[in-house]
Structure formats: C-alpha cells, structure tokens
C-alpha positions as CSV (number, residue, x, y, z in Angstrom):
1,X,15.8,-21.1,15.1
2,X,16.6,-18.9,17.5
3,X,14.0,-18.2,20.3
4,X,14.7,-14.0,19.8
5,X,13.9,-14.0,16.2
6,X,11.6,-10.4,15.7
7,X,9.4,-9.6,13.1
8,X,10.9,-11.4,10.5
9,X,10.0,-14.8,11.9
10,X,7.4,-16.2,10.7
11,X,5.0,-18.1,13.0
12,X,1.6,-20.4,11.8
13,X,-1.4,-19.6,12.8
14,X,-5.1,-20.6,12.0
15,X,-6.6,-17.7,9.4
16,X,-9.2,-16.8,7.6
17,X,-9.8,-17.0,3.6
18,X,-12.5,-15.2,1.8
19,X,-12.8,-17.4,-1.5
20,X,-14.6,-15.1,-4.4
21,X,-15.5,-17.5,-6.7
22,X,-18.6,-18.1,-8.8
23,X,-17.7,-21.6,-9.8
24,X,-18.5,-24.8,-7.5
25,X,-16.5,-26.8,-9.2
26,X,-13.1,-24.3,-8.7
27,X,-14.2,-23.3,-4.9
28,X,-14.4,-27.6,-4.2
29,X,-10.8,-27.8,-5.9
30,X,-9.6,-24.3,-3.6
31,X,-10.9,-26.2,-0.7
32,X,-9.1,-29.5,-1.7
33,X,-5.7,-27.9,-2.7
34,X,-5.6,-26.3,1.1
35,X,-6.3,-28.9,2.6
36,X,-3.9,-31.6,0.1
37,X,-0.9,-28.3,1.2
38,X,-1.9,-29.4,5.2
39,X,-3.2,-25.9,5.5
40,X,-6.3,-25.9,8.3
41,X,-7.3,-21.7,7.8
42,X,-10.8,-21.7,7.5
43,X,-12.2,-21.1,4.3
44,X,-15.3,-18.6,3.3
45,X,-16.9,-18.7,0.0
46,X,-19.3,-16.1,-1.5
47,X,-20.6,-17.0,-5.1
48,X,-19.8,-13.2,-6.7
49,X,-18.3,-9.5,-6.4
50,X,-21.9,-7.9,-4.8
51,X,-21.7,-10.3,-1.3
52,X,-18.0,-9.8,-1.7
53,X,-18.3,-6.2,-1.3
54,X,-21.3,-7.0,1.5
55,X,-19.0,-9.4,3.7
56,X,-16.2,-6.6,3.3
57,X,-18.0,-3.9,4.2
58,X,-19.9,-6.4,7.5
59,X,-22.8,-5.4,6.0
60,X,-26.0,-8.2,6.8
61,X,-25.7,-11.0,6.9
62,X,-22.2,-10.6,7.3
63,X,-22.1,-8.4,10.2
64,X,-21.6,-11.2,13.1
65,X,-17.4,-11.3,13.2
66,X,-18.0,-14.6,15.2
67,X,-19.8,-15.9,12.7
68,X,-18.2,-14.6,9.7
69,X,-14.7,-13.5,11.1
70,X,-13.0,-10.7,8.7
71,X,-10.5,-12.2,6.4
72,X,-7.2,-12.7,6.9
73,X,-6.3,-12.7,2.7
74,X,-9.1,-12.0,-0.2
75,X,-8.7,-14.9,-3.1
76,X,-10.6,-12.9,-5.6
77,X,-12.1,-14.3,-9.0
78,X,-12.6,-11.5,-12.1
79,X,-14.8,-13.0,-14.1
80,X,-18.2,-13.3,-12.3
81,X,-21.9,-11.7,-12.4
82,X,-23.4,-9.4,-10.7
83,X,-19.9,-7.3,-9.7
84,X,-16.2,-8.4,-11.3
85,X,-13.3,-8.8,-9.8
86,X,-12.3,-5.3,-11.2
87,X,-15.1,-3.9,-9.6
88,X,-14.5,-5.5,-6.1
89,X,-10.7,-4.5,-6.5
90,X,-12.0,-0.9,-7.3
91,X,-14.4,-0.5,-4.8
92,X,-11.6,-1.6,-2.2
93,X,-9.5,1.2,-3.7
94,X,-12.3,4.0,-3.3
95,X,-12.8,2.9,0.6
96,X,-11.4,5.5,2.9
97,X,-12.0,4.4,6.3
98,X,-11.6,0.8,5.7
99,X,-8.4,-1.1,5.8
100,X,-9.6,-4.9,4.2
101,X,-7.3,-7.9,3.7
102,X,-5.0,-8.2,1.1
103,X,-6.2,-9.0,-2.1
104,X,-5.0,-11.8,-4.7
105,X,-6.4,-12.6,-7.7
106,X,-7.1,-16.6,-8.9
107,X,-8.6,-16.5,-12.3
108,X,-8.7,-18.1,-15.5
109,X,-7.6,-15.0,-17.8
110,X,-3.7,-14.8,-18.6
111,X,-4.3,-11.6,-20.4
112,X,-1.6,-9.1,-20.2
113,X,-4.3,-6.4,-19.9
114,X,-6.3,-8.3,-16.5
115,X,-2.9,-9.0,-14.8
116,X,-1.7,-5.1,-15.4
117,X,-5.6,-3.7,-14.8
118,X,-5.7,-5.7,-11.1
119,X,-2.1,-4.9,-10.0
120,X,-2.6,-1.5,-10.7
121,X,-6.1,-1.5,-8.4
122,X,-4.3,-2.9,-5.5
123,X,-4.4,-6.7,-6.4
124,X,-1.3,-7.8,-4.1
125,X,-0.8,-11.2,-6.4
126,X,-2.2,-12.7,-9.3
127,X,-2.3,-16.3,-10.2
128,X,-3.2,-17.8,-13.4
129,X,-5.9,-21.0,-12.2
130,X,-3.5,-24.1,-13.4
131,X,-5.2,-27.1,-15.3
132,X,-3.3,-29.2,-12.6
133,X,-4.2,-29.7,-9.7
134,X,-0.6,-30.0,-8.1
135,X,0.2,-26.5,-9.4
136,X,-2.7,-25.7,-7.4
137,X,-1.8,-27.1,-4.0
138,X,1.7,-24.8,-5.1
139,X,-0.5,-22.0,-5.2
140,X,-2.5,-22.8,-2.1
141,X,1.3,-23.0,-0.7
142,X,2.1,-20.2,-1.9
143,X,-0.7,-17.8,-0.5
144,X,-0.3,-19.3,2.6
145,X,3.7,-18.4,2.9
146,X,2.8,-15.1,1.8
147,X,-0.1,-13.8,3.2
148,X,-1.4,-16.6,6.1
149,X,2.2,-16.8,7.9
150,X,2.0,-14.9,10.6
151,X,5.1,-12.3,9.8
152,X,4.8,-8.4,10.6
153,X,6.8,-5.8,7.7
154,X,7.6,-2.8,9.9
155,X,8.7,-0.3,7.1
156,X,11.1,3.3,8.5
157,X,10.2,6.2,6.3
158,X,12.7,8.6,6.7
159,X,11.9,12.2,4.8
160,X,12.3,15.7,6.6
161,X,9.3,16.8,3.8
162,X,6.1,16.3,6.3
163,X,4.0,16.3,2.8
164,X,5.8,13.4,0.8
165,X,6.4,11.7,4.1
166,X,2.3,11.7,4.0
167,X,2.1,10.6,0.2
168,X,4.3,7.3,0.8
169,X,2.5,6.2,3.7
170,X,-0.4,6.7,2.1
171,X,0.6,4.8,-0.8
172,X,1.6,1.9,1.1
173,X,-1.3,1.9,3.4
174,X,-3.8,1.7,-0.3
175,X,-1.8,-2.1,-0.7
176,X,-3.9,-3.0,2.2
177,X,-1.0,-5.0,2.6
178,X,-0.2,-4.9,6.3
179,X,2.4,-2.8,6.3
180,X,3.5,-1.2,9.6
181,X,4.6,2.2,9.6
182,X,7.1,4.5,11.2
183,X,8.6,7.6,9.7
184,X,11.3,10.0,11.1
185,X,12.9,13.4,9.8
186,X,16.5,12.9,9.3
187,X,19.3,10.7,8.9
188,X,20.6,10.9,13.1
189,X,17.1,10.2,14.0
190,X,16.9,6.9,11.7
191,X,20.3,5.5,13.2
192,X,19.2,6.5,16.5
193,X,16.1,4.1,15.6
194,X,18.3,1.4,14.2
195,X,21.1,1.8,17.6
196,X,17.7,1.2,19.9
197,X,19.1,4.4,21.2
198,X,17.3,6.7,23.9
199,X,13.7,7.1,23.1
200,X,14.2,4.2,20.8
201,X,15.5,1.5,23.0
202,X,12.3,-0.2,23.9
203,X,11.9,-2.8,21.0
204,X,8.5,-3.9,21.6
205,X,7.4,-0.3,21.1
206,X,10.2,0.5,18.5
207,X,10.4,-2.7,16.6
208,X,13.9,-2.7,14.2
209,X,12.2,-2.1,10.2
210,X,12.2,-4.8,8.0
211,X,12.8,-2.6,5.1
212,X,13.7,1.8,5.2
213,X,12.6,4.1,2.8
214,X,15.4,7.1,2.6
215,X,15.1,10.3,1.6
216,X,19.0,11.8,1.3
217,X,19.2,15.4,1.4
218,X,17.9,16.5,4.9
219,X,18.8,18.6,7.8
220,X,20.1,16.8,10.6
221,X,21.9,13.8,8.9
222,X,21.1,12.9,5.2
223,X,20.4,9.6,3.8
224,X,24.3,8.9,3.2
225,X,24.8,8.8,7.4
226,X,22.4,6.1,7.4
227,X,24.1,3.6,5.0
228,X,27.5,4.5,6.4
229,X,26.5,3.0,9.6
230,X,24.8,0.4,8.0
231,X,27.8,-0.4,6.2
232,X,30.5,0.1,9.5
233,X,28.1,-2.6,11.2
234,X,27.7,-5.6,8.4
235,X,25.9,-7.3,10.6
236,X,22.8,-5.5,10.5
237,X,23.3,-4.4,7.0
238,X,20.6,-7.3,5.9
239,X,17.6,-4.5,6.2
240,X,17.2,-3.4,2.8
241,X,17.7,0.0,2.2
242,X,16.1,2.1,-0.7
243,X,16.8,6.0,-1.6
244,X,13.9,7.9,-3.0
245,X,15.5,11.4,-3.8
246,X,14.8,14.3,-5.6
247,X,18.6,14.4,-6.7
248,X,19.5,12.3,-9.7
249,X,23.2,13.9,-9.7
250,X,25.3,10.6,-10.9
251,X,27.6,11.2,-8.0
252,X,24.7,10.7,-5.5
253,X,24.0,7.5,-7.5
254,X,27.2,6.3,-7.0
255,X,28.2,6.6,-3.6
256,X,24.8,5.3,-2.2
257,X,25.5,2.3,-4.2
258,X,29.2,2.8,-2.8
259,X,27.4,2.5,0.4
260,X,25.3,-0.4,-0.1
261,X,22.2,0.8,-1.1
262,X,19.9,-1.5,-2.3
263,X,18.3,0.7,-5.2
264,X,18.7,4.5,-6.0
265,X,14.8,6.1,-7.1
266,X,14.2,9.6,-8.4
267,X,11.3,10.7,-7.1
268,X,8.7,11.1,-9.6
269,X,6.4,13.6,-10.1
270,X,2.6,13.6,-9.4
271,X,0.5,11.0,-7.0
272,X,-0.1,8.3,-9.1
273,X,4.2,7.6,-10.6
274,X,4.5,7.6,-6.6
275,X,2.0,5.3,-6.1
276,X,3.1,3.4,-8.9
277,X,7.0,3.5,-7.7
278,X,5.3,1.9,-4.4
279,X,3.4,-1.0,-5.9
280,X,6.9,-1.8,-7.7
281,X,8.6,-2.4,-4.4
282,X,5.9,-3.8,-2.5
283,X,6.1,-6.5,-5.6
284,X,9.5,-7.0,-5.7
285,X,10.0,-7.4,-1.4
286,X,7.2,-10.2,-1.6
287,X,9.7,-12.0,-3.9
288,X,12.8,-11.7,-1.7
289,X,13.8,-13.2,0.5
290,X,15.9,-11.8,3.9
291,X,17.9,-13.0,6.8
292,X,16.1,-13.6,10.0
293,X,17.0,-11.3,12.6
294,X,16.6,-10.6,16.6
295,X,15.1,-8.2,18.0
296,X,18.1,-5.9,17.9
297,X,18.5,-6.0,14.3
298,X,21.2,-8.5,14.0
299,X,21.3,-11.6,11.4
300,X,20.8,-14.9,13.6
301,X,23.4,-17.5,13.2
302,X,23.3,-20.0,10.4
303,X,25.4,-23.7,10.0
304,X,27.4,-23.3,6.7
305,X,29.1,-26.1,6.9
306,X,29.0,-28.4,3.7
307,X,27.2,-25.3,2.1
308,X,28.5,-22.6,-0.3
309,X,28.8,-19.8,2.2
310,X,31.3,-21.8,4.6
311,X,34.3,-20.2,2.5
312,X,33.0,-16.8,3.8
313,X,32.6,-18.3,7.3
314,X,36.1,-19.7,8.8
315,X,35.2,-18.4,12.1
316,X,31.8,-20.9,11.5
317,X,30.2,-17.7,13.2
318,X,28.2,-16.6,10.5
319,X,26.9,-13.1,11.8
C-alpha cells in the first residue's frame, strides 16, 4: 500500500468496547469470539441499560477516563432489566451536548419490528446473536472492520440554503457515527475544495471527502459543475457523489446520472424524511466499498494482472 494513502486507509489500533449485556454466559462468548478474531481492544461490560446510560454519561463510578476510557463502539443488548436496549438507544438520541460512540445492536430478537425500532433510534448495525460460535467470531470481525479500524469519513456538504445545509449536518451528526463535516455554498467552491486550490490546498487542514452531498441549483456553480469535473478527471471520480435537490425535473435526473452521479434524491419534506433519507445512506456507505486514495484525491495504483480488470488496464497503470 502506498505510504500516502489519506483518510481512506485504514490503520489498527487498540480500542475500546462497551459490551451491554445482561447475560454471562453471551458477554464470556463476546470476549472469546474477539479474542478467537485476534482482536486485542479492550473490552467493558456493564450487566444492563441503567449503568450503560451511567458509563455514557461518566457519571460515578464511571467518571475516571483512565479507568474506564470512553468507548470507542457500543455493542448494545435489547432485552435486559432495569433499562432496554430501546431505552439506551433513545436516551442516546435525546442527548444534546453529548456525542457517544456508535451504537450496534447484538441481540437475540430477529423481529422485523426490533431491527426497524433500533435503526430508526440511531442503532448504526444490528446483528442477530448466531447459535454458532464461528458466525460470531464473523461478527466480532465484522465490528472491528467497521467501527474499531481506525478510518476517518470526511463528508462535503455542498448547499447555498444556510438552513438545510444545518438540517443534514445535523442529521449526520445524530448517527454518532464519526462523521467529519465540511460544507460549502456552491458548485466553484466544492471543485476548488476537490483542486486543493487556494485556501484549500493545505490537505491536512482540508482533507479530500470521502463521500459529497450536492445540492444542484445554486448560485455560483450548481451541482452539474461538480460532476463535470469529476467526470473530465476519472481518476478522482472514485468519491461518491449524491444529489439531494429540490428539482425532480426528469431532465435533471438524467444528466446527473449522464454525469456520473452516484444517486439522484428529491429532497423530502419535514425533519424526520430527512433524517430518515440520511440513515439510508449512512447504511448503504457502511456496505461499500471504495478505492483507496492519496491525499490528493487520486485512486492508488493496483496490480491487475491475472485479475479481471487487466483488460481495462493495458497501460498496467491502473489510475
């Protein structure tokens, strides 16, 4: 791998798990599948919802971070006394100056209902506790890749409206998902952003998104400016792009798709469709998978040879 992979790299690192689990028997078998996966995070266990919400909220005896260190990801039960999952998941929602962990969900219910319910309060996974114990250590894999993998999502909102600019960020930041946030006004501002040009140019400060969030009417360069330059320069055109536009004129929709957007959204009306849009796409980028690239934006080289991209690759310089 190449030494100037950016954000999209990831990088292990020792974390912290906050197990929520009421049953002895399922926390020994958690601990067991981490440590079966040759994960080494360190691994918290409180028996119900009510010290869940305590260690959360560093209330005594959790208030030492040395001693109990804040959690890196929440593996949350929902059937337990005291307080439920639902309840813990809720009261996460209803917090306004806390930004926790994100939240998964390890339980024993496969009801339709549950799994809909605890997505809908924020739950940022939810996995159905397997009778076998290697589906487990798959799990334990699984939560580690996602969530204790070091790997930053810096997200470009691009909207010239200051209030719905406000509402997605908002949206995004009630995941408690880790997503890191910059938002701009108008298409020549975004492909400044991408260029690294002028204010821009310092990556460290200005890192290139891992995903953007268009609006495309707007003054001073609309959504379409951005995916044309996208598409002139292929080999940054990795970054998905998704339009969220007031417009649903089918000649909009078909040139952004002309121009290689990823998906076309209307935007919806009231708080919560928004906020429901957002958890849709927060879902669907933790399933996909993207290119690595360098700090500039730019795919890193891959060996096709032997594979089923070499036909695509003559010049065996893949971008």
């Amino acid at each position: 791998m190449s030494e100037s992979a950016n954000n999209n790299s990831p990088e292990e690192h020792f974390a912290h798990v906050l197990l929520v689990e009421d049953r002895e028997e399922d926390v020994l078998f958690f601990r067991r599948a981490f440590k079966s996966a040759g994960l080494h995070h360190s691994i918290t266990h409180v028996p119900d919802g009510e010290e869940a919400i305590k260690y959360l909220s560093r209330q005594p005896p959790y208030n030492d971070d040395v001693l109990h260190p804040p959690p890196d990801v929440v593996v949350l039960d929902l059937k337990m006394p005291k307080r439920d999952g639902f309840e813990v998941l809720q009261w996460l929602r209803d917090q306004k100056g806390l930004t926790p962990a994100p939240v998964v969900v390890l339980t024993s219910s496969d009801r339709d209902d549950d799994i809909r319910r605890a997505k809908e309060l924020g739950a940022g996974r939810y996995y159905t506790k397997p009778m076998d114990f290697t589906k487990l250590v798959g799990v334990a894999k699984d939560i580690n890749r996602r969530w204790l993998t070091r790997r930053e999502h810096w997200l470009l909102i691009v909207d010239d409206d200051e209030a719905d600019r406000f509402l997605l960020e908002r949206a995004f930041v009630k995941l408690n998902a880790g997503y890191r946030i910059r938002h701009l006004e108008n298409g020549e501002a975004a492909v400044a952003f991408i260029k690294g040009e002028g204010i821009y140019a310092d990556r460290k400060a200005y890192p290139f998104p891992s995903f953007i969030l268009t609006d495309l009417k707007m003054p001073g360069g609309d959504g379409f400016e951005i995916l044309s330059y996208l598409k002139e320069h292929p080999e940054i055109l990795v970054v998905p792009v998704v339009m969220l536009s007031s417009s649903d004129d089918p000649d909009d929709v078909r040139q952004a798709y002309l121009l290689g957007v990823s998906s076309f959204i209307v935007k919806p009306h009231g708080i919560g469709s928004l906020e429901g849009i957002v958890q849709k796409l927060h879902y669907y980028w933790c399933e996909c998978e993207v290119p690595l690239v360098d700090e500039s934006g730019h795919a890193i080289a891959t060996d096709s040879t032997g594979k089923q991209g070499e036909r695509f690759n003559k010049s065996k310089e893949p971008f």
